[in-house]
C-alpha positions in Angstrom: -17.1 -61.4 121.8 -13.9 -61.6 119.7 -11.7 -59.0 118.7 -12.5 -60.2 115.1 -16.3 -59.5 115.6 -16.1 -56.5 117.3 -14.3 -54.9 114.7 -16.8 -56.7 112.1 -19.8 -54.7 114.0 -17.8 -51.3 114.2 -17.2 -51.3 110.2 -20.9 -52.1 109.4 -21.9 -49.5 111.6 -19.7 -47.1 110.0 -21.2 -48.0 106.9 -24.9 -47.9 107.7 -24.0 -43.8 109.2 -22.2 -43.2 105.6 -25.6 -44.1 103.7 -27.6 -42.4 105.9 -25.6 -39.4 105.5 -25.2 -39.5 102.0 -29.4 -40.2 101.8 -30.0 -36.9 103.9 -27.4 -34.8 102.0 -29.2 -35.8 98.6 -32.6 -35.1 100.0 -31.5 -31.6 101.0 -30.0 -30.9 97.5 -33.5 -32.3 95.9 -35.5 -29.8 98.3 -33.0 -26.6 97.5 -33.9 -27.8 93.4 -36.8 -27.5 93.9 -37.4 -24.4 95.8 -35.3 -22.5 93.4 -37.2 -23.6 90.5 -40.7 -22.6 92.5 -39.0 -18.7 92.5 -38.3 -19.0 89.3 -41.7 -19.8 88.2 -43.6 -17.8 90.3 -41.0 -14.3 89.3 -41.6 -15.5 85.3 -45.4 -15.8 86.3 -45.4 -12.3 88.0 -43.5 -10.7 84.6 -45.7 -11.9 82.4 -48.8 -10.9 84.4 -47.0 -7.4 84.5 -46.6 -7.4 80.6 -50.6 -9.1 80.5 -52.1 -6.0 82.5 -49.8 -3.4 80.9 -50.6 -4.8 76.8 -54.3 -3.2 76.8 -52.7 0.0 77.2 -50.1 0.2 74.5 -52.7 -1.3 72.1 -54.9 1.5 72.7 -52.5 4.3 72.1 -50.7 2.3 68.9 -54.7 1.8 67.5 -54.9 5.7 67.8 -52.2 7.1 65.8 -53.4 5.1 62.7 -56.9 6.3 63.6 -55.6 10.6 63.9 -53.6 10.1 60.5 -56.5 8.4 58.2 -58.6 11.6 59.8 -55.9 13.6 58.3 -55.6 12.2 55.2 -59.7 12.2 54.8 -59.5 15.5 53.6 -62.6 16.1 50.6 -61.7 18.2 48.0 -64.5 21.0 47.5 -66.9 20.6 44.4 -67.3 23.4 42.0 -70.5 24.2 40.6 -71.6 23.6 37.8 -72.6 27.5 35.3 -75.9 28.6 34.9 -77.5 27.3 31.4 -79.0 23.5 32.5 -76.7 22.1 29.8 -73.2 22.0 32.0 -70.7 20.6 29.6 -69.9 17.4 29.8 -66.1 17.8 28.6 -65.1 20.9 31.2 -62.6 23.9 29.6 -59.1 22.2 29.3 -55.3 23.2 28.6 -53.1 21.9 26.9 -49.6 20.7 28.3 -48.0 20.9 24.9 -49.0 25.0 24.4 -46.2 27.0 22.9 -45.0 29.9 24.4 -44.2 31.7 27.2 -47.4 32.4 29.8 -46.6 32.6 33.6 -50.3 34.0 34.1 -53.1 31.7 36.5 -55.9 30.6 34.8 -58.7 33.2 34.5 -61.5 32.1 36.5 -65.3 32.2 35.0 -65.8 35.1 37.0 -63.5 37.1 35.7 -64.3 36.7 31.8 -67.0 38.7 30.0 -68.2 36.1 27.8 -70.3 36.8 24.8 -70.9 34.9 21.4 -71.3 36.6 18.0 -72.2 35.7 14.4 -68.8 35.6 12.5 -69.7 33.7 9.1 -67.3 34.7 6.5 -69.7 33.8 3.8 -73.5 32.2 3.4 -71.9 29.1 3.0 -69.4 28.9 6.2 -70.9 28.6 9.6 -68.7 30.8 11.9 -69.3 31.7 15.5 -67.2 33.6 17.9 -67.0 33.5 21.3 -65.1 36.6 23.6 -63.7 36.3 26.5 -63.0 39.5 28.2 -60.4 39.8 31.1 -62.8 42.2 33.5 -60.5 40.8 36.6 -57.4 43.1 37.9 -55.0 40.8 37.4 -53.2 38.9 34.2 -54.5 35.5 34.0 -54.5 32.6 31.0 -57.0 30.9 28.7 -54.9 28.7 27.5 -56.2 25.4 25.7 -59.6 24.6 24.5 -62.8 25.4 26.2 -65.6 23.4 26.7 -68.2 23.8 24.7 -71.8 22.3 24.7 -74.8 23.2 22.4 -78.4 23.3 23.7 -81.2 22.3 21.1 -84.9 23.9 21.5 -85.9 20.5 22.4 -84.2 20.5 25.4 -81.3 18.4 24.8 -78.0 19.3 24.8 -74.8 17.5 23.0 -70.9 18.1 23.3 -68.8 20.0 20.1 -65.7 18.2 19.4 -62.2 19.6 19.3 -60.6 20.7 16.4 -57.3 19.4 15.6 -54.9 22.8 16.0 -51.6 23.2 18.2 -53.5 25.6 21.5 -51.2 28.4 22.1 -50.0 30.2 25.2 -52.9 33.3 25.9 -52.6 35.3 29.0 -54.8 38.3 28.8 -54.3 41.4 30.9 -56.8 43.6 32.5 -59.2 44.5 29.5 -57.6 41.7 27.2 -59.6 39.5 25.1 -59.4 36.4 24.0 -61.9 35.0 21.2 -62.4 30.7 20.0 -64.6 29.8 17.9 -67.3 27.3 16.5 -67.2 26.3 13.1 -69.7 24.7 11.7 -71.7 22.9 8.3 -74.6 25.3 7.1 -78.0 24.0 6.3 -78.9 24.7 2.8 -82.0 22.4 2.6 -84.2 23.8 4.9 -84.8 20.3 6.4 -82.5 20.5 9.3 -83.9 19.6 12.5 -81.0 21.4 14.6 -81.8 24.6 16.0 -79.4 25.4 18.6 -80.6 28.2 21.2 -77.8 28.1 23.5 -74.2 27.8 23.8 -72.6 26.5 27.3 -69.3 28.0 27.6 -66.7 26.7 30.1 -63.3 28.4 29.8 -60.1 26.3 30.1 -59.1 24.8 33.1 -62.4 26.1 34.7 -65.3 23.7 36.3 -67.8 27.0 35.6 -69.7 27.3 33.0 -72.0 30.0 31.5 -75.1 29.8 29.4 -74.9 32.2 26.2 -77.6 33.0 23.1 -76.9 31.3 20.3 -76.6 34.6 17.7 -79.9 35.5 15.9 -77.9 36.5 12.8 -75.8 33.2 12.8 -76.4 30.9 9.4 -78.4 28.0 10.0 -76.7 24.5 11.3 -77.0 21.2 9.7 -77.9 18.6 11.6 -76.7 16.3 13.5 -74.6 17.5 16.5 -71.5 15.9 15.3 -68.1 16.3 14.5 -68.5 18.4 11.4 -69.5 21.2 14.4 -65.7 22.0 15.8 -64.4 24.3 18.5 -61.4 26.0 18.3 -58.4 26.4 20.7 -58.5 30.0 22.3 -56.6 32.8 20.7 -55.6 36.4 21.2 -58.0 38.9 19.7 -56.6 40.9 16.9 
């Protein structure tokens, strides 16, 4: 063989080792690819199965506080009950924001008033009733406003008196105080009235209780209807 050809064979074996090297060396880098992007899955797989098992947990305690504080805001205001009488009014004792005055006093409770109605017609011709409240508590308390005030008929039903139209003022009554209001109304001078009022359901201001009193024997008789000719008054000092 020639020098020429020798040197021919030499070179193309070079070559052929070259490729095969290069082949090899890719191959490896391929494998390393892919092994590190096997760890990487499998560590993302095994963090998110972590977050998976731990979830259930936090959800439970996060579902809990909103449960403890809708138990503590559930919190039912007590109902008063209603006075004795059957005719409880259906417009409850109320004050009045815009009293003049000073007052620092509480609101007297039903409980603490001696209530009691009298006949206080000026004339035979004005229809007058008073009602007195009398402080029987020890401490000073208010009856500021207007009371509620219902009238029960003898045939069972009952019917609201509407307010008069005065400016309430500030009453606080101490120990042994009384207050008075009263309940105008239009006397019957026909003898054909058909209201005959036997009771008088009291509630004092600001107060849910309410107390059934006689309507006075001596009081003039009402003309009918039960409507807004028949006025309370706000509560005042007694003279």
């Amino acid at each position: 063989m020639s020098f020429s050809a020798t040197a021919r064979t030499t070179a193309r074996r070079r070559a052929v080792r070259v490729a095969a090297a290069v082949l090899v060396a890719t191959a490896g880098l391929s494998l390393t690819a892919c092994s590190g992007a096997d760890a990487t899955s499998a560590k993302a797989a095994g963090s998110a199965g972590a977050s998976a098992a731990a979830e259930p947990s936090g959800a439970g305690s996060s579902a809990a506080v909103p449960g403890a504080d809708a138990q503590s805001d559930n919190v039912k205001a007590g109902n008063a009950k209603s006075g004795s009488g059957g005719g409880a009014s259906s417009r409850a004792g109320s004050g009045s924001g815009a009293a003049k005055g000073g007052g620092t006093g509480k609101f007297c409770r039903t409980s603490e008033l001696n209530i009691e109605a009298v006949d206080s017609s000026p004339d035979s011709s004005t229809g007058d009733v008073t009602v007195q409240m009398t402080n029987t508590g020890g401490r000073t308390c208010s009856t500021t406003g207007f009371a509620g005030v219902d009238l029960k008929d003898a045939d069972g039903t009952s019917a609201p008196v509407h307010r008069g139209h005065e400016q309430p003022r500030i009453t606080d009554l101490k120990p042994g105080d009384t207050a008075t209001f009263s309940i105008s109304y239009k006397v019957d001078s026909s003898g054909d009235s058909l209201a005959s009022p036997t009771n008088i359901i009291v509630t004092p201001p600001n107060e849910t209780h309410s107390v059934s009193l006689k309507w006075p024997a001596e009081a003039l008789k009402l003309a009918g209807p039960y409507d807004e000719r028949i006025q309370v008054h706000p509560v005042g000092i007694a003279n």
